[in-house]
C-alpha positions as MATLAB code, in Angstrom:
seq = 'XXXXXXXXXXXXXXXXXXXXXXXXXXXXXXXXXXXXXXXXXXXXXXXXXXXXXXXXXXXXXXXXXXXXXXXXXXXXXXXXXXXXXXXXXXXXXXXXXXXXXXXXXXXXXXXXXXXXXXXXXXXXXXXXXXXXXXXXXXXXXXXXXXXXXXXXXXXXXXXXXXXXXXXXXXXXXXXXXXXXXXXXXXXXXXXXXXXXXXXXXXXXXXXXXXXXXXXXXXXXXXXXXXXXXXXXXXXXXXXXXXXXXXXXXXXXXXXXXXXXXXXXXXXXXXXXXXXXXXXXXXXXXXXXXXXXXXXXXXXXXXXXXXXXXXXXXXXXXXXXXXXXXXXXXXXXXXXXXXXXXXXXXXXXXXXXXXXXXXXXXXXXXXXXXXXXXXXXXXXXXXXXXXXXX';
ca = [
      -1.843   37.177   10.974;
      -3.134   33.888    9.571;
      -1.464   35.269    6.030;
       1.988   34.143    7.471;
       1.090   30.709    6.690;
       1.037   29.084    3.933;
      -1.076   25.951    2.284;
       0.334   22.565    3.156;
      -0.061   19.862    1.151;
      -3.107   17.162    1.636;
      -1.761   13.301    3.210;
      -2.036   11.650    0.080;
      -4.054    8.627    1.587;
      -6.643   10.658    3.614;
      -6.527   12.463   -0.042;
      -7.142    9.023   -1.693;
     -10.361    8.310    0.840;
     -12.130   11.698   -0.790;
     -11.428    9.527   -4.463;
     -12.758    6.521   -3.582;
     -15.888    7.763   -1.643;
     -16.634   10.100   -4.664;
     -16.049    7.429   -7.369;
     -19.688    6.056   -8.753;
     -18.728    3.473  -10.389;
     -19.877    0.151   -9.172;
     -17.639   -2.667   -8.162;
     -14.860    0.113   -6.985;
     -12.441   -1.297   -4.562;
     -10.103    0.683   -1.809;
      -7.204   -0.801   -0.929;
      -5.960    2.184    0.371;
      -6.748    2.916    4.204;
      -5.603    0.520    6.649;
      -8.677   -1.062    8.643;
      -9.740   -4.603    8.552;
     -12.498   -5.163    6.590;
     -14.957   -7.947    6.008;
     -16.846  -10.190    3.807;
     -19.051   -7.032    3.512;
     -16.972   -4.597    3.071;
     -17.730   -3.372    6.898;
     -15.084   -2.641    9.425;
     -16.778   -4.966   12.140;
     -16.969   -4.245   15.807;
     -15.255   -7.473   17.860;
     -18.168   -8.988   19.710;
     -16.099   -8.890   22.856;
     -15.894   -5.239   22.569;
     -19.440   -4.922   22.295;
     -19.976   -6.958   25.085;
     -17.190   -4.637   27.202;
     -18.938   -1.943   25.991;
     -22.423   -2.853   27.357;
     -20.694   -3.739   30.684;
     -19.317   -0.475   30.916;
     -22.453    1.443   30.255;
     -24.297   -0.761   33.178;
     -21.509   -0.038   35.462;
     -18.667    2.292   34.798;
     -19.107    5.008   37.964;
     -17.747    7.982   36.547;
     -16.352    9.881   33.629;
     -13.582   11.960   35.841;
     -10.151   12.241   34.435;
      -8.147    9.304   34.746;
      -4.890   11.116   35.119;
      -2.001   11.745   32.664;
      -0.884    7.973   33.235;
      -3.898    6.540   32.651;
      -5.585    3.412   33.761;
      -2.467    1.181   35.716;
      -4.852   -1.111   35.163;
      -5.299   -1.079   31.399;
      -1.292   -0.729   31.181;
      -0.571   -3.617   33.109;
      -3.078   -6.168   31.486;
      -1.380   -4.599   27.737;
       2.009   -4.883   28.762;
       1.239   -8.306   29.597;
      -0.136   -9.215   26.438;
       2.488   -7.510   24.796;
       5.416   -9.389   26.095;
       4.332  -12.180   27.562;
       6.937  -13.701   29.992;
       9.706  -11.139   28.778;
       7.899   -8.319   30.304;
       7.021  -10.082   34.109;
       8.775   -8.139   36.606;
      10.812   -6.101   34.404;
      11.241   -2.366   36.217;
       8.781   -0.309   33.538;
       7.489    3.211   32.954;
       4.150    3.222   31.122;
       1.340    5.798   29.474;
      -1.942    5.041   28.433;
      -1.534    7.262   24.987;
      -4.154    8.692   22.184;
      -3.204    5.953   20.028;
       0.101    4.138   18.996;
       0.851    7.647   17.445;
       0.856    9.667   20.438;
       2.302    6.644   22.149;
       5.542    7.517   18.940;
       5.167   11.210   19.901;
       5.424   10.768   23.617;
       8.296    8.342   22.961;
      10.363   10.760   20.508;
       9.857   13.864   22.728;
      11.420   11.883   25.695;
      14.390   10.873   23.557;
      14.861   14.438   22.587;
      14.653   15.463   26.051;
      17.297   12.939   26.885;
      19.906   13.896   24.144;
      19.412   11.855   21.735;
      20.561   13.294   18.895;
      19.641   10.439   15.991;
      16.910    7.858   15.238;
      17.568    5.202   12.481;
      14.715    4.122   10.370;
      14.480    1.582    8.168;
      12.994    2.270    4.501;
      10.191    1.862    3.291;
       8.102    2.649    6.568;
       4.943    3.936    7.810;
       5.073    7.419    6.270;
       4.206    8.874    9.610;
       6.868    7.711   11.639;
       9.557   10.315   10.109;
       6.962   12.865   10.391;
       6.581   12.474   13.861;
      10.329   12.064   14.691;
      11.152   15.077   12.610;
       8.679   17.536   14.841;
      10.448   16.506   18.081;
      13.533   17.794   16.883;
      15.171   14.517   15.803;
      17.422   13.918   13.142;
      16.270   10.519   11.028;
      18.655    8.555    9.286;
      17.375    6.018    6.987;
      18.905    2.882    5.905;
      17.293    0.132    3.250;
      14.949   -2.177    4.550;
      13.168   -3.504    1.914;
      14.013   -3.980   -1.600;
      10.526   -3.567   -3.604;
      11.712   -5.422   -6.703;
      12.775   -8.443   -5.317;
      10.260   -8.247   -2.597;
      13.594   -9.288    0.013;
      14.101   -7.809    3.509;
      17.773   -6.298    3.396;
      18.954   -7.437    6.482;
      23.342   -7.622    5.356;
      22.120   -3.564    4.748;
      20.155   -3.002    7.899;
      23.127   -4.986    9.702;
      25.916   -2.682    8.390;
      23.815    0.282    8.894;
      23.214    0.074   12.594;
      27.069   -1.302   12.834;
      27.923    2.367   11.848;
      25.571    3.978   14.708;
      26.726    5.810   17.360;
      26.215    4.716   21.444;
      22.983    6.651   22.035;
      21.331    6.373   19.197;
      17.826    5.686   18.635;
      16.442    2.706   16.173;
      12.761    2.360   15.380;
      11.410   -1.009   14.689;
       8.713   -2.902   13.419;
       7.335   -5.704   15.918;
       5.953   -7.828   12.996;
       3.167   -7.178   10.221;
       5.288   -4.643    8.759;
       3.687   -1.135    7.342;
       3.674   -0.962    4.357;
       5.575   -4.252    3.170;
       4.157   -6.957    4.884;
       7.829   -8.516    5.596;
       9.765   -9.324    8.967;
      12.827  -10.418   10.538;
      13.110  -13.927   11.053;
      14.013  -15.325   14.985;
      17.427  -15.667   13.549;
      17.412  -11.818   12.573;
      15.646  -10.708   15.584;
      18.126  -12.361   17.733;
      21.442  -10.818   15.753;
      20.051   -7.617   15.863;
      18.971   -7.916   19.323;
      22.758   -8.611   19.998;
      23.550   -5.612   17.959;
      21.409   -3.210   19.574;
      23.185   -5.093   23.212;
      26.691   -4.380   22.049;
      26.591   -0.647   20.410;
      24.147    1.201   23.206;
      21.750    1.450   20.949;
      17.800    2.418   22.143;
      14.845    0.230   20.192;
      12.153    1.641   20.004;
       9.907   -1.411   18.916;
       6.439   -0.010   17.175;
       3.577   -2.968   17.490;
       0.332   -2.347   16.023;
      -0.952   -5.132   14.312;
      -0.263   -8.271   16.740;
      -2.255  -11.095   16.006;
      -2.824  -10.438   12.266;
       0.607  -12.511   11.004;
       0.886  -15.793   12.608;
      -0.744  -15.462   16.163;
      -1.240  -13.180   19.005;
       2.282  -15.034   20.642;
       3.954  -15.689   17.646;
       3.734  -11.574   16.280;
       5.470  -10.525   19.745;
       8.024  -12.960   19.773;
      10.807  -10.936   18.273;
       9.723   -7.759   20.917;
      10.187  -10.819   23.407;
      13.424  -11.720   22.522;
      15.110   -8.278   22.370;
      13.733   -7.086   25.763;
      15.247  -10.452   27.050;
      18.641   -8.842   25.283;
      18.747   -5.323   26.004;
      18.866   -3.294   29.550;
      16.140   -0.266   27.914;
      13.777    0.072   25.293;
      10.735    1.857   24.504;
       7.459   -0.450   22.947;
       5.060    1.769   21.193;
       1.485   -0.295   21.579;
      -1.392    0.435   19.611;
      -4.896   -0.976   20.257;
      -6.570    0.495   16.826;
      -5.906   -2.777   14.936;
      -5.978   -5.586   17.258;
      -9.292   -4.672   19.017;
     -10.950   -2.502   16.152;
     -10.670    0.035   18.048;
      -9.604    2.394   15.190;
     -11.745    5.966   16.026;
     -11.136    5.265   20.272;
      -7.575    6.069   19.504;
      -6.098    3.615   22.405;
      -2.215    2.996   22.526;
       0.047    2.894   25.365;
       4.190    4.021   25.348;
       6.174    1.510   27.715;
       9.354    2.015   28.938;
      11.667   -1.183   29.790;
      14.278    0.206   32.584;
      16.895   -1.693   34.081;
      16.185   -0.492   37.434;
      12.930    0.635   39.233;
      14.742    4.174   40.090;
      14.800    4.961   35.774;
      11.535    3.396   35.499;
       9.886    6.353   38.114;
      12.182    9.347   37.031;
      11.329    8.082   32.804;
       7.402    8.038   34.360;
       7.421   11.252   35.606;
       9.349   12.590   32.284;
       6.353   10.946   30.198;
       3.690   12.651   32.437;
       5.254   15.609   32.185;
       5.123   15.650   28.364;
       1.649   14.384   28.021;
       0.445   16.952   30.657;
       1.447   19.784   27.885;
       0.817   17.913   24.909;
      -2.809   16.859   25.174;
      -2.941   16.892   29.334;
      -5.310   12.970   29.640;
      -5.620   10.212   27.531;
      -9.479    8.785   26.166;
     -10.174    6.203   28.500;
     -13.148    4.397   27.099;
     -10.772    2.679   24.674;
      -8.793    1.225   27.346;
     -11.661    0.790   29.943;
     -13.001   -1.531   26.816;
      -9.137   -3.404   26.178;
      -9.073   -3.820   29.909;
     -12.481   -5.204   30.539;
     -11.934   -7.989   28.008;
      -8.250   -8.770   29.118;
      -9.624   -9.175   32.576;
     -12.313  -11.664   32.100;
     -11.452  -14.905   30.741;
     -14.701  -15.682   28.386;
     -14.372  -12.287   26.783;
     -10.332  -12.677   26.122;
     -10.937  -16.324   24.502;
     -13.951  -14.863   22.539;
     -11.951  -11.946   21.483;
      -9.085  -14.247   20.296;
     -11.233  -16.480   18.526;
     -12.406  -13.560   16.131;
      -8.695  -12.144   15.414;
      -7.879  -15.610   14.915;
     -10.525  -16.003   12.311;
      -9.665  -12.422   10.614;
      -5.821  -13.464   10.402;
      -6.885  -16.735    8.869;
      -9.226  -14.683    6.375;
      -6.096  -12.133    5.418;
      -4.079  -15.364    5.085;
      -6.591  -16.763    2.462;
      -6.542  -13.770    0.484;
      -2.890  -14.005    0.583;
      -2.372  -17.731   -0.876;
      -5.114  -16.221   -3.811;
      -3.076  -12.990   -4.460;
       0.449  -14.608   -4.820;
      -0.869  -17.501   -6.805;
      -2.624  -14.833   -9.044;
      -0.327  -12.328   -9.479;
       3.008  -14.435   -9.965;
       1.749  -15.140  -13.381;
       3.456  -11.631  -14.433;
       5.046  -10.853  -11.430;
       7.113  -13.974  -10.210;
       8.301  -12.398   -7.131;
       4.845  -11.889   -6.155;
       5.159  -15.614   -4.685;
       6.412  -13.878   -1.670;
       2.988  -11.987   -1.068;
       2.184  -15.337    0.697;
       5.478  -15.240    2.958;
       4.600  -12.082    4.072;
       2.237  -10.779    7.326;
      -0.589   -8.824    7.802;
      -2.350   -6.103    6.237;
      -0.120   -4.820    4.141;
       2.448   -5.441    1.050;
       4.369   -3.461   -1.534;
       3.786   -4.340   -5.500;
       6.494   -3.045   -7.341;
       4.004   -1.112   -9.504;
       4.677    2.308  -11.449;
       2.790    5.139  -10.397;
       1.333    5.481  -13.607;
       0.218    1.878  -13.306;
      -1.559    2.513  -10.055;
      -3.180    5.716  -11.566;
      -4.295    3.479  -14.219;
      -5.862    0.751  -12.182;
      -7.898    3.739  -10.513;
      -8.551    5.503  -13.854;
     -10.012    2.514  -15.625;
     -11.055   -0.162  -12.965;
     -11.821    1.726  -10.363;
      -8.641    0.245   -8.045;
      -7.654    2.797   -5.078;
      -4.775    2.395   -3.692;
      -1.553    4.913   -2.867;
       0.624    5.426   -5.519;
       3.707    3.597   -3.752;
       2.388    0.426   -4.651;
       1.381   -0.616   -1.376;
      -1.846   -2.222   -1.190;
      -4.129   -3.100    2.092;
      -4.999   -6.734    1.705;
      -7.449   -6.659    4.460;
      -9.838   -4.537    2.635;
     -10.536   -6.848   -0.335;
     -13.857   -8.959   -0.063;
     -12.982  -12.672   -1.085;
     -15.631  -12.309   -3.732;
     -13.464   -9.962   -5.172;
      -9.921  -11.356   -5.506;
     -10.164  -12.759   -8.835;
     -11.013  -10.015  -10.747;
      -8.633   -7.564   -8.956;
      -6.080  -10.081  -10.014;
      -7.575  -10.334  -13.631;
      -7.072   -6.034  -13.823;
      -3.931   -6.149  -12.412;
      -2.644   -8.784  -14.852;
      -4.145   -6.503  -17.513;
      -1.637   -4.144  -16.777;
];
């Protein structure tokens, strides 16, 4: 019976970690996958978590199921990091998720349970989100977001776009550190479109999973803040993989934000109900970790203190890229305007096949490159085979 299916194609970037581990050559460089890396190449463990971890180890009572909700512990300390005072006392459904993609998954099979018939997505975006959409029955509409060769946010096009969508609708976006461009909305832009969103009945969902690798921990959830100060509902997408290194735990969370406390319980019991026939319980050692650090003071400042020091790293690397690379590509400048891990050369695929063919340069064939994985050591010469181009 298995002969009724047939071969689907490989994800080109788990495709691209097969190249790169299989490539000899020394001095080979993978700016492909998206994990923080260090000075040595390694994807460190945060000392807090380490610490969390031994803590729970000494003392954690049991490893019963913690329910299709999860840990109301977990979600409240998140939710509070998330959105700071924009969050306090708002009525909310939440769900401690497998990751910010089963905290996507949960959200789009609730809107499709709901009725919503459309989701609009900005382009380029994380290659996964339409995926996911798609298998819950949505329809995605795309709009431009991002114009590659002038490395500019198209925010008159995202404007008029949304202007055209229907009460109901869906709209996914990007908290800040956008995947795969590295650009954002300014507080202007989050503000108008915040007001937008307000005046059609439109429903955000707002997908954060790289806070405190832009400008700061505050400063990356500041345009979340200010549309849940605008809207009455929206659903946050929060993923732990990035911000706590807790990439393999897969640790997320899917919030609701209700305008009553009556939505918040019957949208709850709608999102337990899905998980419970999706995967039935989140992992909860992930969590257990993210909510034994937010819930002691010394561990939260220590764990701040090294995501501070990574965004300042990733911010280094910038300033040396854009200075680099703007001699041949002027429009490069903007690599140092731009946020976290990720931007978007405007690069041929033949020229990215190149760079792997004869330098030994991994990266996806879209251009977009993960500037978090590049040692400091090795900036300079990435630049110098670039140029060579």
């Amino acid at each position: 019976m298995f002969d009724a299916l047939t071969r689907q194609p490989d994800d080109p970037l788990l495709a691209l970690i097969g190249l790169f581990r299989a490539d000899e050559r020394a001095g080979k460089v993978d700016l492909g996958v998206g994990v923080y890396r260090d000075e040595t190449g390694a994807t460190p463990i945060f000392r807090a978590v380490k610490e969390a971890e031994r803590r729970l180890v000494e003392t954690q009572p049991t490893k019963a199921y913690v329910g299709p909700e999860g840990d109301p512990v977990f979600l409240d300390r998140l939710w509070a990091l998330t959105t700071g005072e924009a969050g306090k006392g708002r009525a909310t459904a939440a769900l401690q998720t497998p990751g910010g993609s089963g905290a996507l998954r949960l959200a789009a099979d609730l809107m499709a349970r709901m009725g919503t018939k459309g989701i609009w997505l900005g382009l380029p975006s994380w290659p996964n989100h339409a995926s996911i959409f798609k298998a819950a029955g949505l329809e995605v509409i795309t709009y431009p977001f991002f114009d590659i060769p002038s490395q500019a946010v198209l925010f008159d096009r995202m404007m008029e776009a949304l202007a055209g969508a229907a009460a109901g609708d869906a709209v996914l976006l990007h908290a800040s550190c956008h995947n795969p461009t590295g650009a954002n909305l300014s507080a202007e832009q989050w503000r108008a479109v915040s007001d937008l969103i307000a005046e059609k009945g439109l429903l955000p969902l707002v997908d954060i999973a790289y806070q405190g690798y832009g400008r700061g921990l505050d400063e990356d959830a500041a345009g979340l803040r200010t549309l849940l100060a605008t809207v009455p509902e929206a659903l946050v997408s929060v993923s732990c993989s990035k911000s706590f290194g807790l990439y393999r735990e897969r640790t997320g969370a899917i919030y609701a934000a209700c305008s009553n406390s009556e939505t918040a319980l019957s949208v709850r019991t709608n999102l337990a109900a899905l998980a419970r026939t999706s995967y039935s319980m989140p992992p909860d050692h992930g969590a257990a970790i993210v909510s034994t650090i937010l819930g002691d003071p010394a561990l939260t400042a220590d764990w701040k203190a090294e995501i501070e020091t990574m965004r300042l790293r990733i911010t280094t690397i910038r300033e040396r890229l854009a200075a680099g690379l703007s001699a041949r590509w002027q429009v490069l400048t903007a690599i140092r305007e731009q946020e976290g891990m990720f931007s978007l050369l405007p690069l041929e695929e033949a020229d990215v096949l190149k760079l792997r063919a004869e330098h030994a340069i991994y990266m996806p064939t879209s251009g977009r490159i993960n500037i978090a994985g590049l040692k400091t050591a090795e900036v300079d010469a990435v630049i110098t085979k670039f140029l060579s181009l």
